[in-house]
C-alpha positions as a Markdown table, in Angstrom:
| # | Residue | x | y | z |
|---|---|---|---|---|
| 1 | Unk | 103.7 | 128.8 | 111.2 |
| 2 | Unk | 104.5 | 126.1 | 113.4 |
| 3 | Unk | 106.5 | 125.6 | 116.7 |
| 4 | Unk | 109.3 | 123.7 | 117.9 |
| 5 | Unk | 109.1 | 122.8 | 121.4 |
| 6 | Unk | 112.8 | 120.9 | 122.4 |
| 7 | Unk | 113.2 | 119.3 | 125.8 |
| 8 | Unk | 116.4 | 120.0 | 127.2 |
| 9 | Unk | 118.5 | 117.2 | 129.9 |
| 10 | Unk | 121.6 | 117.2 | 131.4 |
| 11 | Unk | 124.1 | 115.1 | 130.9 |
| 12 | Unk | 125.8 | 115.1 | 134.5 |
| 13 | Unk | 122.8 | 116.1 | 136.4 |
| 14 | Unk | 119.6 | 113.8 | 136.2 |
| 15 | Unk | 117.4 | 116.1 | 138.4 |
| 16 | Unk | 117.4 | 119.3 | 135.4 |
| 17 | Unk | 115.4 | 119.8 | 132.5 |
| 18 | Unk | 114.3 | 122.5 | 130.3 |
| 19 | Unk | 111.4 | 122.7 | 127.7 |
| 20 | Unk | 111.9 | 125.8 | 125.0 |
| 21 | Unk | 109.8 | 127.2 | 122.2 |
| 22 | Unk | 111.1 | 128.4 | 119.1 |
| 23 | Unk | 110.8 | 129.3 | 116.0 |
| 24 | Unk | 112.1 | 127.1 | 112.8 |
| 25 | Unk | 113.0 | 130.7 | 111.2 |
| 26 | Unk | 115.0 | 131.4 | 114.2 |
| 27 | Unk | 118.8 | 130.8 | 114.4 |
| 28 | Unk | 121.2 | 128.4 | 116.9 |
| 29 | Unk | 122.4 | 132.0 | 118.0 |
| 30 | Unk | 118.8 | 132.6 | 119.3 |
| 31 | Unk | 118.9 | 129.3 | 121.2 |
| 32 | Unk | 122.3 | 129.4 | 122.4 |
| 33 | Unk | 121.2 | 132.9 | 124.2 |
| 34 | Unk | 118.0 | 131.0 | 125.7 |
| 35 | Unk | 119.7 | 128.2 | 127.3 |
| 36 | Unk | 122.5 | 130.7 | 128.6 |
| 37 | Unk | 119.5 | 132.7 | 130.7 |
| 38 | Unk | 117.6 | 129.7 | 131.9 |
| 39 | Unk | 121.0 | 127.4 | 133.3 |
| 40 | Unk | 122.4 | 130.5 | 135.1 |
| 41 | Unk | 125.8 | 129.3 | 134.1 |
| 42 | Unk | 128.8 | 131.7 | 133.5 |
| 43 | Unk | 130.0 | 133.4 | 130.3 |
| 44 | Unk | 130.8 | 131.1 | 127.8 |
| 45 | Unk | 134.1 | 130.7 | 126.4 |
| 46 | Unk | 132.6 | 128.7 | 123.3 |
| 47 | Unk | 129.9 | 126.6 | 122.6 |
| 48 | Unk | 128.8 | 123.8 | 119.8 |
| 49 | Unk | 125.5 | 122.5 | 118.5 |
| 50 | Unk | 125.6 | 119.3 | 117.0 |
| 51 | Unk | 123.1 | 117.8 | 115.1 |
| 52 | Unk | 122.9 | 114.0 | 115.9 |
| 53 | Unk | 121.3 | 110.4 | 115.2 |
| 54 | Unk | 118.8 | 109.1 | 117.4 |
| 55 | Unk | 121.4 | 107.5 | 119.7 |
| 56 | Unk | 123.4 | 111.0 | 120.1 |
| 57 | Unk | 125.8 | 110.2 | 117.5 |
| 58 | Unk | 127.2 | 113.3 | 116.5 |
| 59 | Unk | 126.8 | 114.9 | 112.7 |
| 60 | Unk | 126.7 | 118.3 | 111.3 |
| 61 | Unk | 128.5 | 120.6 | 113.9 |
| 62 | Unk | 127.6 | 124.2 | 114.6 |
| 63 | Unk | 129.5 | 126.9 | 116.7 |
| 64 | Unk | 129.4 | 130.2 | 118.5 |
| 65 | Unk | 132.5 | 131.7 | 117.2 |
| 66 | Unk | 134.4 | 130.8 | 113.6 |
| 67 | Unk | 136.4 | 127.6 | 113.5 |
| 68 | Unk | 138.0 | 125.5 | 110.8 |
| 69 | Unk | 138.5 | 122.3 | 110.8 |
| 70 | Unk | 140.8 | 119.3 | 108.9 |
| 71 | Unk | 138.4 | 116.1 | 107.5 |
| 72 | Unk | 140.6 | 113.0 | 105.8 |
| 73 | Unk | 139.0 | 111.1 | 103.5 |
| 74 | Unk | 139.7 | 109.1 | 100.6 |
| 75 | Unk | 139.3 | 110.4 | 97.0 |
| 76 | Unk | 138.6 | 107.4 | 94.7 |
| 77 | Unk | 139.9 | 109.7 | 91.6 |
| 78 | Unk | 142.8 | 110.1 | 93.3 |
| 79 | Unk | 143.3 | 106.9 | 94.8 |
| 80 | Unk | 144.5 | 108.2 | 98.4 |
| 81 | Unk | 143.6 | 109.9 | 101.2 |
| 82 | Unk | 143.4 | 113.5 | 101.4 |
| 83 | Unk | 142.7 | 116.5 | 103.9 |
| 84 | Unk | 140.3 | 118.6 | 103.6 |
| 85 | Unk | 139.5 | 121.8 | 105.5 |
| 86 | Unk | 136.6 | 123.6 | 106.0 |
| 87 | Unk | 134.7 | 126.1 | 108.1 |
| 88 | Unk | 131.8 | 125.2 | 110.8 |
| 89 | Unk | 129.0 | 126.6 | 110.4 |
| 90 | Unk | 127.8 | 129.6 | 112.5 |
| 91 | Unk | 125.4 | 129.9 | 114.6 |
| 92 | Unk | 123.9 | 133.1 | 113.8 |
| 93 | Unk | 123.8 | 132.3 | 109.9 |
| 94 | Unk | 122.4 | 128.9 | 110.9 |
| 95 | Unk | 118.6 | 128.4 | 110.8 |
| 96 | Unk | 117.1 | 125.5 | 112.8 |
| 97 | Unk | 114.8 | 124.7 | 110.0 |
| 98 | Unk | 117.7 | 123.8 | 107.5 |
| 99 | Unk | 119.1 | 121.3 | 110.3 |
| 100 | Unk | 115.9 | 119.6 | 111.4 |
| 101 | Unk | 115.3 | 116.2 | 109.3 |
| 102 | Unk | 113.4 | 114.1 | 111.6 |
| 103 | Unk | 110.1 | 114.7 | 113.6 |
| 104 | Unk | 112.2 | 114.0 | 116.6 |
| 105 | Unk | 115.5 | 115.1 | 115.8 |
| 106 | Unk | 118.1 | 115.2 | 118.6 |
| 107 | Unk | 120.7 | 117.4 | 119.2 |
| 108 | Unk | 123.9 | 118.1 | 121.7 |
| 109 | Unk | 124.8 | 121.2 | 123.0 |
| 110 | Unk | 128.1 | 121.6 | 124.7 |
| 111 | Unk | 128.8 | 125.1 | 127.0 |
| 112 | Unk | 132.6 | 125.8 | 127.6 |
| 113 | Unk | 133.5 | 127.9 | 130.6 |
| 114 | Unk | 136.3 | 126.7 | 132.8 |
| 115 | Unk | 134.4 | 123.1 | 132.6 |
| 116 | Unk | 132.4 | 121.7 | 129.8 |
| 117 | Unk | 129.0 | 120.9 | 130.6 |
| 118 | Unk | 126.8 | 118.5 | 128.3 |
| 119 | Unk | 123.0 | 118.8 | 127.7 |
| 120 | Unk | 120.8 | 116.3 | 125.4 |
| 121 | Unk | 118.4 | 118.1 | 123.1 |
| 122 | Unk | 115.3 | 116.6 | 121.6 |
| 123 | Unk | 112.4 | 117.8 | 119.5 |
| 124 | Unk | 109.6 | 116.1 | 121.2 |
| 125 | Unk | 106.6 | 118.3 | 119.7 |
| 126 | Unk | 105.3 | 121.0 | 117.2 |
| 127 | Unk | 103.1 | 123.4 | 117.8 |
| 128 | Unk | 100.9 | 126.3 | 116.3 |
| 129 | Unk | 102.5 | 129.5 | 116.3 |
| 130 | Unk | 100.6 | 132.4 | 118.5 |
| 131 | Unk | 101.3 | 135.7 | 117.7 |
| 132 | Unk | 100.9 | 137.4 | 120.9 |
| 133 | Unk | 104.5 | 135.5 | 122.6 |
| 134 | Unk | 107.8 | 136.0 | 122.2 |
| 135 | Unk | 110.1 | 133.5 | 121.0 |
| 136 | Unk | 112.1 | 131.6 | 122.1 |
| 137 | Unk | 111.0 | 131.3 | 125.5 |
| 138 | Unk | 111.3 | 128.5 | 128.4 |
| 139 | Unk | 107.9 | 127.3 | 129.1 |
| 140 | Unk | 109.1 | 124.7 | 131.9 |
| 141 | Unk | 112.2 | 125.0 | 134.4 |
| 142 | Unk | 113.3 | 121.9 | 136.8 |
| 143 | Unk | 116.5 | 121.9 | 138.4 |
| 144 | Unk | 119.3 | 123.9 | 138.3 |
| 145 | Unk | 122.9 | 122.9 | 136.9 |
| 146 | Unk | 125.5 | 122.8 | 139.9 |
| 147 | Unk | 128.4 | 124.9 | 139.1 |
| 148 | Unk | 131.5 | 122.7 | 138.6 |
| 149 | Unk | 133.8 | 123.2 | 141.6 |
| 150 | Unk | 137.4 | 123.7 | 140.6 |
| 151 | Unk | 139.4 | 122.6 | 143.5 |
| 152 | Unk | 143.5 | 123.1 | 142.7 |
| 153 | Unk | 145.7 | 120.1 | 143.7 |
| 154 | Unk | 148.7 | 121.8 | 145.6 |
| 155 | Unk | 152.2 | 119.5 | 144.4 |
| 156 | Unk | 153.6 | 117.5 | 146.7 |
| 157 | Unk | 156.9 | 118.9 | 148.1 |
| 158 | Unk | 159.7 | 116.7 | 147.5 |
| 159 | Unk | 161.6 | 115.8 | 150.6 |
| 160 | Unk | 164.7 | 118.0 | 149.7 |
| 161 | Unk | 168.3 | 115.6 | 150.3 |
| 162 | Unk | 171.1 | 117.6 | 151.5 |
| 163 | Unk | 174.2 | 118.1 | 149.6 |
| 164 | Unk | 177.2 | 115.9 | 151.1 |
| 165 | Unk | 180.2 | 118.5 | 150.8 |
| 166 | Unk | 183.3 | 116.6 | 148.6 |
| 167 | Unk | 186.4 | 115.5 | 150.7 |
| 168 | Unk | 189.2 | 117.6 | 150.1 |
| 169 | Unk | 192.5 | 115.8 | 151.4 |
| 170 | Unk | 194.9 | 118.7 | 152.5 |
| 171 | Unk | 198.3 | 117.4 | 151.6 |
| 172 | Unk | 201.4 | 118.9 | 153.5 |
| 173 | Unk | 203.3 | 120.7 | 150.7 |
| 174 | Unk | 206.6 | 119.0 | 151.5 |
| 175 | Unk | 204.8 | 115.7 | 150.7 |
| 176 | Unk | 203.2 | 117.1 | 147.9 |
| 177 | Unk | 206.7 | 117.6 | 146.5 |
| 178 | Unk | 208.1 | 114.2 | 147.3 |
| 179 | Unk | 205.2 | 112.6 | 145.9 |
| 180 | Unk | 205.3 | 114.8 | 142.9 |
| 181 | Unk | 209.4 | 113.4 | 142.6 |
| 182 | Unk | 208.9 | 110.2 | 142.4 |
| 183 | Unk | 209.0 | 108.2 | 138.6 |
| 184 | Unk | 208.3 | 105.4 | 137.4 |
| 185 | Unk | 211.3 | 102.8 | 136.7 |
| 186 | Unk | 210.2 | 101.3 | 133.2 |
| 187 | Unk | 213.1 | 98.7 | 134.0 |
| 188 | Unk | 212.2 | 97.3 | 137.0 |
| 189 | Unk | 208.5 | 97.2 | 136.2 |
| 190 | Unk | 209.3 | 95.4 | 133.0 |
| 191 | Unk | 211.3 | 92.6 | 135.3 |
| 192 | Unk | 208.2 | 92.5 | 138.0 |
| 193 | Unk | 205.8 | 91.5 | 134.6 |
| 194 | Unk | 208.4 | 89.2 | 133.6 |
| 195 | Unk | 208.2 | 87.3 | 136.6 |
| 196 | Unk | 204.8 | 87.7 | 137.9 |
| 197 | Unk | 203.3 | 84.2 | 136.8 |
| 198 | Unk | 205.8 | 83.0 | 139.6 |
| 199 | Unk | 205.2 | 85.1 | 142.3 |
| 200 | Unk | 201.5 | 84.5 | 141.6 |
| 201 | Unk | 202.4 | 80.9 | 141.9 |
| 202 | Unk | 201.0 | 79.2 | 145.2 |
| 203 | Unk | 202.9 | 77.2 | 147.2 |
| 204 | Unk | 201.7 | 73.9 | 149.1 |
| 205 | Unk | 201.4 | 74.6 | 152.0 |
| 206 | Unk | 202.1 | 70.8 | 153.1 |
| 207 | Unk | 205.9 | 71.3 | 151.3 |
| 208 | Unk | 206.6 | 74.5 | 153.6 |
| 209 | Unk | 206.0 | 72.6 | 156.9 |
| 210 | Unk | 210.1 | 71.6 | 158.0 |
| 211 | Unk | 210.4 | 67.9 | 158.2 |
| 212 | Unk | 210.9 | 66.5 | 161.8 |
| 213 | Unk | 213.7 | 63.5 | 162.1 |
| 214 | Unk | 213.7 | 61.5 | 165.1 |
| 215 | Unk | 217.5 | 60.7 | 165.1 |
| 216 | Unk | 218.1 | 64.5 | 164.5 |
| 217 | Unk | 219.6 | 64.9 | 168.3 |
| 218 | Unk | 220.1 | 68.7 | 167.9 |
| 219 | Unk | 216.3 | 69.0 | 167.2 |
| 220 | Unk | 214.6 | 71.8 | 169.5 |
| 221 | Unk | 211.7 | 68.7 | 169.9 |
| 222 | Unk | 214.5 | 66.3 | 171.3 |
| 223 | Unk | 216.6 | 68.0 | 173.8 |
| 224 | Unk | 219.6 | 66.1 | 174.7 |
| 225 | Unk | 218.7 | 65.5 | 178.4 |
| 226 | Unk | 215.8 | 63.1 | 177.0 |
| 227 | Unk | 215.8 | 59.8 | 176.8 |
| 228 | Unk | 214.8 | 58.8 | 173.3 |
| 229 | Unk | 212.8 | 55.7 | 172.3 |
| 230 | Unk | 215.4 | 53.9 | 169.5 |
| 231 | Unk | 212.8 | 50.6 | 168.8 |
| 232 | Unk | 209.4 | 48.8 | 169.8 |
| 233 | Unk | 211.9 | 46.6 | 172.2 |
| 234 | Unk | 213.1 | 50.0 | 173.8 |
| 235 | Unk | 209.4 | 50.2 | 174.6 |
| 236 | Unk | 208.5 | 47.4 | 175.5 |
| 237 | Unk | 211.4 | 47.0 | 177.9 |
| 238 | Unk | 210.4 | 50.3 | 179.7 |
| 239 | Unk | 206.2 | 49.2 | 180.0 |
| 240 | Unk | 208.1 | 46.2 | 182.1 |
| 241 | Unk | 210.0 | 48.2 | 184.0 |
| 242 | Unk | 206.9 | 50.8 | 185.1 |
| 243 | Unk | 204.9 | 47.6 | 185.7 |
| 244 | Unk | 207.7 | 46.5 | 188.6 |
| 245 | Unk | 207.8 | 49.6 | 189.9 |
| 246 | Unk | 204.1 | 50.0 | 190.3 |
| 247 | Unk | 204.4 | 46.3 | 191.9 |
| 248 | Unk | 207.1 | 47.5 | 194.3 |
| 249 | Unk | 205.2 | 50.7 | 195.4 |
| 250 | Unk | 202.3 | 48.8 | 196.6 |
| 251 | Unk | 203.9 | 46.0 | 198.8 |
| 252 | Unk | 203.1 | 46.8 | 202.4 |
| 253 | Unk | 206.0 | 48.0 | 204.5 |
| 254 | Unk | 207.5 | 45.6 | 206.7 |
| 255 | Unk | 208.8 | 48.6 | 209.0 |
């Protein structure tokens, strides 16, 4: 009987890798165990095997403890899509014989705990089987996987806004029961509405200003004491008379 001999690679750590024997007759349970002893990793919460192309496109999908799942497809009898559902397989009923179809098949294993880890299987030889070893067993251990380091994000507290009390206006109680007396005069506000286009109305403000008169001798602007400027002549008369004056006041004095 022959030998499968899988190297093992992280997915998120370049510096770890694992070669393991096993045996074709021996189940994904058996594996599953192996890889648990040699990454030192905690208790598993659940774990998959999936069977893959060669780029790691995933296929067939085995797991530690029983799940169903929900596949759509369309059925061409029916002429629609449909769901299906259907159990995974398990991996202590699975056989790694009845999963292997290529000389170098390649698989995925993923390892929940509180994180998911990743690892890249590949069957890379085969080998004769010797009687006198136990299998599986890890023939070649490099690197070890770095626990995952759950740091908790505290919340940010929110600056807290105080509460602005509500103004309460204490009115006098006398007041209170004026206010409360007063009503509302339907008639009067029917006669404001009547007549609000006019009050609204604006007035020039050119038309308000009162219109000055010159020959209005009771004027505030004229008192009666003044002497009052009938004509151009009027004015031209008194220029003359300031001009003599001015003449007069600057002859020498003959005293």
């Amino acid at each position: 009987m022959i030998i499968y001999r899988f190297r093992i690679t992280s997915e998120d750590q370049e510096d770890f890798l694992r070669e393991i024997d096993i045996q074709p007759v021996q189940t994904f349970l058996d594996f599953h165990e192996i890889m648990q002893s040699t990454t030192d990793l905690d208790p598993c919460e659940n774990a998959f095997f999936y069977t893959t192309d060669r780029k790691y496109k995933k296929h067939q999908e085995i797991s530690l403890k029983p799940h169903k799942k929900r596949l759509r497809k369309y059925d061409q009898e029916l002429d629609e899509i449909v769901t299906e559902e259907f159990e995974l397989h398990l991996m202590k009923d699975s056989r790694l014989k009845n999963f292997i179809e290529d000389p170098h098949q390649k698989m995925i294993y993923e390892y929940y705990t509180k994180d998911l880890y990743v690892f890249h299987l590949e069957l890379f030889k085969l080998l004769k089987e010797d009687d006198y070893i136990i299998f599986p067993k890890c023939i070649k251990k490099t690197g070890e996987i770095q626990k995952k380091i759950f740091i908790p994000v505290e919340p940010v507290a929110e600056e807290e806004i105080p509460l602005i009390p509500p103004v309460i206006f204490d009115i006098p109680r006398e007041k209170e029961i004026i206010l409360s007396g007063i009503e509302e005069n339907e008639a009067e506000i029917a006669e404001i509405e009547d007549h609000i286009d006019e009050l609204l109305v604006e007035e020039d403000p050119l038309t308000k200003q009162k219109s000055i008169s010159v020959h209005d001798e009771t004027d505030e602007y004229f008192p009666e004491d003044e002497n009052i400027v009938e004509s151009m002549g009027d004015f031209e008369d008194l220029e003359n008379i300031e001009m003599n004056q001015h003449e007069y006041d600057s002859e020498p004095d003959d005293y």
